[in-house]
C-alpha positions in Angstrom: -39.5 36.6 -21.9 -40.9 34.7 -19.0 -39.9 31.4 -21.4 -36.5 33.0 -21.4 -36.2 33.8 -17.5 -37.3 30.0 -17.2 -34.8 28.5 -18.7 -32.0 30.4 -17.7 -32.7 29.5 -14.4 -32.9 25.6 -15.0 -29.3 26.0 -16.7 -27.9 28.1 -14.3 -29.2 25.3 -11.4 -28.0 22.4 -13.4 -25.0 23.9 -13.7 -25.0 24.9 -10.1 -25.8 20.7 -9.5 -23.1 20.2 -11.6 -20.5 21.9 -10.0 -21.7 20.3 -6.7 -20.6 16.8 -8.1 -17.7 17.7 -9.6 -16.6 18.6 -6.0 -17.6 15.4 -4.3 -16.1 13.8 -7.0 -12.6 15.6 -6.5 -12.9 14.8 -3.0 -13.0 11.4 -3.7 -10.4 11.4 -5.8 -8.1 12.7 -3.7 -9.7 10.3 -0.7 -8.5 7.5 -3.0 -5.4 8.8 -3.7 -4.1 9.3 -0.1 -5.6 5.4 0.7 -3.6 4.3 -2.2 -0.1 6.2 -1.2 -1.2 5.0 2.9 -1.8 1.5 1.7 1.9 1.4 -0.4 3.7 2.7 2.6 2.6 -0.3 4.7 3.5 -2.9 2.6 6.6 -0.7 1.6 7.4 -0.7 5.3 6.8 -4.6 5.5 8.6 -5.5 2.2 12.0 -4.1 4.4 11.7 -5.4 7.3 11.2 -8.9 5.1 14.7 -8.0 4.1 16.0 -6.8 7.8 14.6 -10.3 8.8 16.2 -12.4 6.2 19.3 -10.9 7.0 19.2 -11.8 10.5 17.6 -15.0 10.1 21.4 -15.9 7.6 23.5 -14.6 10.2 21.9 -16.4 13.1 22.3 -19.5 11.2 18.7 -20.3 11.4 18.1 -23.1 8.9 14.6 -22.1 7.5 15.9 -18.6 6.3 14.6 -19.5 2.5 10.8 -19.2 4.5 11.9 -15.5 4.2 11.4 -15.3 0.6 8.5 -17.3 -0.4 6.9 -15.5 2.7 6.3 -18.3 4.4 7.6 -18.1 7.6 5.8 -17.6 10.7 5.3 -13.8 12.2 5.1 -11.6 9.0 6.4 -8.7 10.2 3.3 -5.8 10.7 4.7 -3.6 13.4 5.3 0.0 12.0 2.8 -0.6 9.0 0.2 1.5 10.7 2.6 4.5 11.7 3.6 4.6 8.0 0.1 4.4 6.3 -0.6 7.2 8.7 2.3 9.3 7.6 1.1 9.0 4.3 -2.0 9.3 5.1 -1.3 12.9 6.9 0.4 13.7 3.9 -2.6 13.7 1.5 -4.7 15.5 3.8 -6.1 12.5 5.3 -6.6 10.4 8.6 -5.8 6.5 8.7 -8.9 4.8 10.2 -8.4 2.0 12.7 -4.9 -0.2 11.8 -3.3 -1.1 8.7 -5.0 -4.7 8.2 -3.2 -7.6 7.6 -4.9 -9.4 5.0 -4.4 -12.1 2.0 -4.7 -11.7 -1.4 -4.7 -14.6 -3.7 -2.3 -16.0 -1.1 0.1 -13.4 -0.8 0.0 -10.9 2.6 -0.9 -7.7 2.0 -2.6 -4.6 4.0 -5.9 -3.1 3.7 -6.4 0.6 5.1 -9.2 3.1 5.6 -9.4 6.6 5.2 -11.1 9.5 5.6 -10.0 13.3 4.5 -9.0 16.1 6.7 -11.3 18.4 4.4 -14.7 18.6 3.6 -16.2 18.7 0.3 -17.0 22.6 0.5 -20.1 24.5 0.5 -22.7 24.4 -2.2 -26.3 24.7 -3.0 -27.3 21.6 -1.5 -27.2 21.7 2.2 -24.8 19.5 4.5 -22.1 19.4 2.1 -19.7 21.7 4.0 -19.5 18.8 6.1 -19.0 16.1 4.0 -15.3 14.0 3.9 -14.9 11.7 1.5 -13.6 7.8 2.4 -11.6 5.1 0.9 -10.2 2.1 1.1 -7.1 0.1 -0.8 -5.0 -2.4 -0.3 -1.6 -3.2 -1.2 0.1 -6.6 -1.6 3.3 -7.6 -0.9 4.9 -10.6 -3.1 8.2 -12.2 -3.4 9.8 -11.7 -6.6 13.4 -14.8 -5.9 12.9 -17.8 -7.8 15.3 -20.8 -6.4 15.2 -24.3 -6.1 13.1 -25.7 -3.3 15.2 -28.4 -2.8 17.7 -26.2 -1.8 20.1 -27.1 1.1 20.1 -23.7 3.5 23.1 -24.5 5.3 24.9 -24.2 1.3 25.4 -21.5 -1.1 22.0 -20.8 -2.6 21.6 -19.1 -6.0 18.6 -17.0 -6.8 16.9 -15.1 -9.2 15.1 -12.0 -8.0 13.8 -10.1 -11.0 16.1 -11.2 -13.3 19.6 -10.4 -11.2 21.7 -13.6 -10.0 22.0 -13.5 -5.7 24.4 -15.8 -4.7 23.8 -16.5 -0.9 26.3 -18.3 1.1 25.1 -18.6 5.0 28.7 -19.7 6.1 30.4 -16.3 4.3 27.3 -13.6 4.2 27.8 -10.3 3.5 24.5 -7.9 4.2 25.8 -5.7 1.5 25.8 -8.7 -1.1 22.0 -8.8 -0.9 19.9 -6.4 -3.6 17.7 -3.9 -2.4 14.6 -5.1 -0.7 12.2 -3.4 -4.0 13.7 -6.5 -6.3 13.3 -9.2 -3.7 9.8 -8.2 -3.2 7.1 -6.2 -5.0 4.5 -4.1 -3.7 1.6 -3.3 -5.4 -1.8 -2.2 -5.6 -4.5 -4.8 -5.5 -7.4 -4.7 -8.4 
């Protein structure tokens, strides 16, 4: 019996232990998940203002508008990244840390946040971990997806090829409404 008594108390606090990781591990899920979605709303935020500013940059006649889609002009457009990694942050339960972070990727821009949950992992049988938030960090990366000859004269009609549709872009006759929709001009994606 005492054998018995013995070993139902290892199980019961292994399964106890357990249970305590499964929690911290769900919290760190989650963590992950809101600095994925807050990380994706940055660069989603930047990919259309790319378009916003190749739009204008056409109309005002500006001659290095093709910088716009090989993202190489100067100024890549950050301002309201942060405010929409923390929406999506606040979404998931979570609170953006600091800015959304400009950063480079393989030579493509892209934004790095950090997180850190609204909620705690909970209480359990180890003490401290009703007090515990989880943390993460992701970054997403913005890259053109308009293939066009370099060689191109900008003050011309310009043909490109943004994910396999055919833009025709002339500066002296452009139409806004003639341009695609800023998600096949540019992807946004997780980084590895």
């Amino acid at each position: 019996m005492p054998i018995y008594m013995w070993l139902t108390t290892i199980l019961l606090f292994t399964a106890l232990a357990f249970f305590v990781f499964a929690q911290a591990a769900s919290a760190r899920n989650g963590a992950q998940s809101a600095a994925d979605a807050a990380a994706l709303a940055a660069g989603q935020h930047a990919r259309d203002e790319l378009l916003l500013g190749l739009e204008d940059a056409i109309l005002a006649g500006d001659n290095d508008w093709l910088d716009w889609l090989d993202l190489s002009q100067d100024g890549f457009p950050t301002e309201g990244a942060t405010a929409a990694a923390a929406e999506l942050a606040a979404q998931n339960e979570s609170t953006l840390q600091g800015e959304a972070q400009l950063t480079d990727v393989n030579g493509d821009p892209g934004f790095q946040v950090d997180i850190v949950t609204d909620y705690t992992v909970g209480e359990s049988i180890i003490p401290g971990t009703e007090d515990m938030t989880a943390t993460a960090q992701a970054t997403a990366v913005i890259q053109p997806r308009c293939e066009f000859d370099v060689n191109a004269n900008p003050t011309k009609p310009v043909a490109l090829v943004c994910d396999g549709q055919l833009v025709d872009i002339d500066p002296g006759n452009f139409n806004p409404a003639d341009l695609p929709a800023a998600s096949v001009m540019f992807s946004v994606y997780l980084a590895k």
